[in-house]
C-alpha positions in Angstrom: 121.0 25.2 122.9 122.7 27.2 125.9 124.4 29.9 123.5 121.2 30.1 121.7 119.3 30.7 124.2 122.0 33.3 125.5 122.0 34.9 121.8 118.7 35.7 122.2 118.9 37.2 125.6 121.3 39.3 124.2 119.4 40.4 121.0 116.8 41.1 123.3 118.2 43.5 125.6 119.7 45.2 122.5 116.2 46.0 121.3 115.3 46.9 124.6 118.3 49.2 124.9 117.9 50.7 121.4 114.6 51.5 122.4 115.0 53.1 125.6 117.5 55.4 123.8 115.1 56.4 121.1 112.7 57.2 123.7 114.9 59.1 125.3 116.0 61.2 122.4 112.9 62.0 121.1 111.3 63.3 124.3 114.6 66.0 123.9 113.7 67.0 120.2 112.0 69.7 119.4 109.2 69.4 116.8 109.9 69.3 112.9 109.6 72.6 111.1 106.8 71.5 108.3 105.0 74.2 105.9 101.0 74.6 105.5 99.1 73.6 102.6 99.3 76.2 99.4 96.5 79.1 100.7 95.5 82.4 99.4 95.6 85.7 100.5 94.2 89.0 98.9 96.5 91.7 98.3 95.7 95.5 98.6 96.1 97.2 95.6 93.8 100.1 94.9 90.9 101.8 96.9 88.7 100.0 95.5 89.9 97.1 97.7 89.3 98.7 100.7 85.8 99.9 99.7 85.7 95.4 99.7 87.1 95.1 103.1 85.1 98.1 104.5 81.4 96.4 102.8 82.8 92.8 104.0 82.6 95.0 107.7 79.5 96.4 107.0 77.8 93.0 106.1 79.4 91.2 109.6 77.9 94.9 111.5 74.7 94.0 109.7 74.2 90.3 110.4 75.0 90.9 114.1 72.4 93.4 114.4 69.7 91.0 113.0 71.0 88.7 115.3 69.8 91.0 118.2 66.1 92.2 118.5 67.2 94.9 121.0 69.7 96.2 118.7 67.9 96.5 115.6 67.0 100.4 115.9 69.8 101.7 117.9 72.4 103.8 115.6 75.7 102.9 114.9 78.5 105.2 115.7 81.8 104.6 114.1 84.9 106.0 115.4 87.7 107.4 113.6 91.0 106.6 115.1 93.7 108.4 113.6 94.2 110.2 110.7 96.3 107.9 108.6 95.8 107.6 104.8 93.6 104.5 105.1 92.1 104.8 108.5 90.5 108.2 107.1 89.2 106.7 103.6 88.0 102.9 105.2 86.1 105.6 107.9 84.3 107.3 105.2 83.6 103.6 103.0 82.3 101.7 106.2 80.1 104.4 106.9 79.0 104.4 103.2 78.9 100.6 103.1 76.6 100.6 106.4 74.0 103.4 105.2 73.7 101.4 102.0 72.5 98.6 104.3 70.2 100.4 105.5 71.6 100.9 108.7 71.2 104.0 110.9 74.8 105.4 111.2 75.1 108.2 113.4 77.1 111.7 113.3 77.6 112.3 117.0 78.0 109.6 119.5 74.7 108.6 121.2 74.7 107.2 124.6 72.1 104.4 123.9 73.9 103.7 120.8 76.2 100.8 118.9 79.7 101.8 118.5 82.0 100.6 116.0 85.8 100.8 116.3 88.2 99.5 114.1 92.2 99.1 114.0 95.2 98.8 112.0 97.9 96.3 112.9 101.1 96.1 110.7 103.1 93.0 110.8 106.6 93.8 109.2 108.5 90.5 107.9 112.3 90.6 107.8 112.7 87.3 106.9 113.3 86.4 103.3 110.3 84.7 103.1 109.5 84.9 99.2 113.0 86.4 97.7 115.5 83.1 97.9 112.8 80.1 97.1 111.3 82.0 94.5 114.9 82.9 92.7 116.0 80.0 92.9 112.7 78.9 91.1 113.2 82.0 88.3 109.5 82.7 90.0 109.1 86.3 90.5 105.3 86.9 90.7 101.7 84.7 90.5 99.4 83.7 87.8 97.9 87.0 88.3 101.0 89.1 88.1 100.7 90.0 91.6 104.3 89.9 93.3 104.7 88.6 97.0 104.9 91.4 99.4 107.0 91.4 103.1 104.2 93.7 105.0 100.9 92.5 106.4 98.7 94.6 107.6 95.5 92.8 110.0 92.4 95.0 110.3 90.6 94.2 113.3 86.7 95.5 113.7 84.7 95.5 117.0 81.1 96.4 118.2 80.1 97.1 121.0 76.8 98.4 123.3 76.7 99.1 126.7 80.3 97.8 127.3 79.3 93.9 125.5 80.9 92.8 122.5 78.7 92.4 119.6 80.6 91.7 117.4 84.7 91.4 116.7 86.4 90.5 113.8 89.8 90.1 111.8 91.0 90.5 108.2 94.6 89.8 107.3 95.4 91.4 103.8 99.2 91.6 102.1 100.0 95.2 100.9 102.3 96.6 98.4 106.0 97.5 100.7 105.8 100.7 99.5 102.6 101.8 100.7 103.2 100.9 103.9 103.0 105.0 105.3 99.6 104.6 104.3 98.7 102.6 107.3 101.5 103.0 109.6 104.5 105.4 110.2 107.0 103.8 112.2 108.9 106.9 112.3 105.6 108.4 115.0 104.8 107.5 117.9 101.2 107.3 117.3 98.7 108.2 120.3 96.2 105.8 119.5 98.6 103.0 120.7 95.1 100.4 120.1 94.6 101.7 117.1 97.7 101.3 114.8 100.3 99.7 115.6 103.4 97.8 113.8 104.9 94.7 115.0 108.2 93.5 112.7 109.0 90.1 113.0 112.4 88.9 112.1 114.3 85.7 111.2 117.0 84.5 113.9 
């Protein structure tokens, strides 16, 4: 009875220890490295897709100005912030998309009126994200034919009145590598720091 008492003692304390130590361990892990679910992103392939992103704007603009009596007959002033490819063509659609709604756009810049800014963030990918899993698959492109891209580009919209946010928004959309120039050239500084900008993130 004595040893089996003292066997259990011991098998106890071994517990106890084996315990302690995983506790200790995991408090010095770091977290597990898991993917998210399958989503979907759109990919920009023709104008046409902007004239989508630039009325997908215009109908956010538009239900943010029903949402404010006061606002409802003020004109809308959209600035043009550099004179990139796109920037100049989704300038010219918004403006298009926003008359169509019936809302009063502005040439000049009024002093009781809405303004709308928008901007052009390119996120640059180093990492092989696609390239290695999807060789190793024999996968090369989607159900749609549409081949995984590198460079993201996020289109962030704002309105504003009297220094207030109105409204501010976000739109993350893959591009094609090569067209990258038509949002952003790296090899610029551009003056409009705010208003396009490329951030390249890379795999260490």
């Amino acid at each position: 009875m004595k040893f089996s008492r003292i066997n259990s003692l011991l098998a106890l304390l071994t517990v106890l220890i084996c315990s302690f130590l995983l506790l200790a361990c995991s408090e010095h892990m770091a977290p597990v490295a898991v993917g998210y679910n399958k989503s979907y992103q759109p990919k920009i392939q023709a104008v046409a897709h902007w004239r989508s992103l630039a009325g997908d704007v215009a109908d956010r603009v538009l239900m943010a100005i029903e949402d404010r009596p006061d606002l409802r007959e003020k004109p809308v002033f959209v600035v043009l912030p550099n004179n990139r490819a796109f920037s100049v063509a989704f300038y010219h659609l918004l403006r298009t998309e926003l008359v169509s709604r019936g809302i009063q756009v502005s040439h000049n810049r009024e002093a009781q009126g809405i303004v709308v800014e928008y901007a052009v963030q390119a996120v640059l990918f180093d990492s092989a994200r696609f390239g290695s899993a999807m060789d190793s698959m024999g996968i090369h492109q989607d159900g749609d034919g549409i081949t995984p891209s590198n460079n993201e580009i996020i289109v962030n919209a704002r309105m504003f009145f009297q220094n207030r946010f109105v409204l501010h928004a976000s739109a993350v959309r893959y591009i094609n590598d090569a067209d990258l120039p038509l949002y952003f050239d790296p090899q610029i500084a551009d003056p409009m720091a705010e208003s396009s900008r490329s951030i390249r993130m890379i795999n260490r």
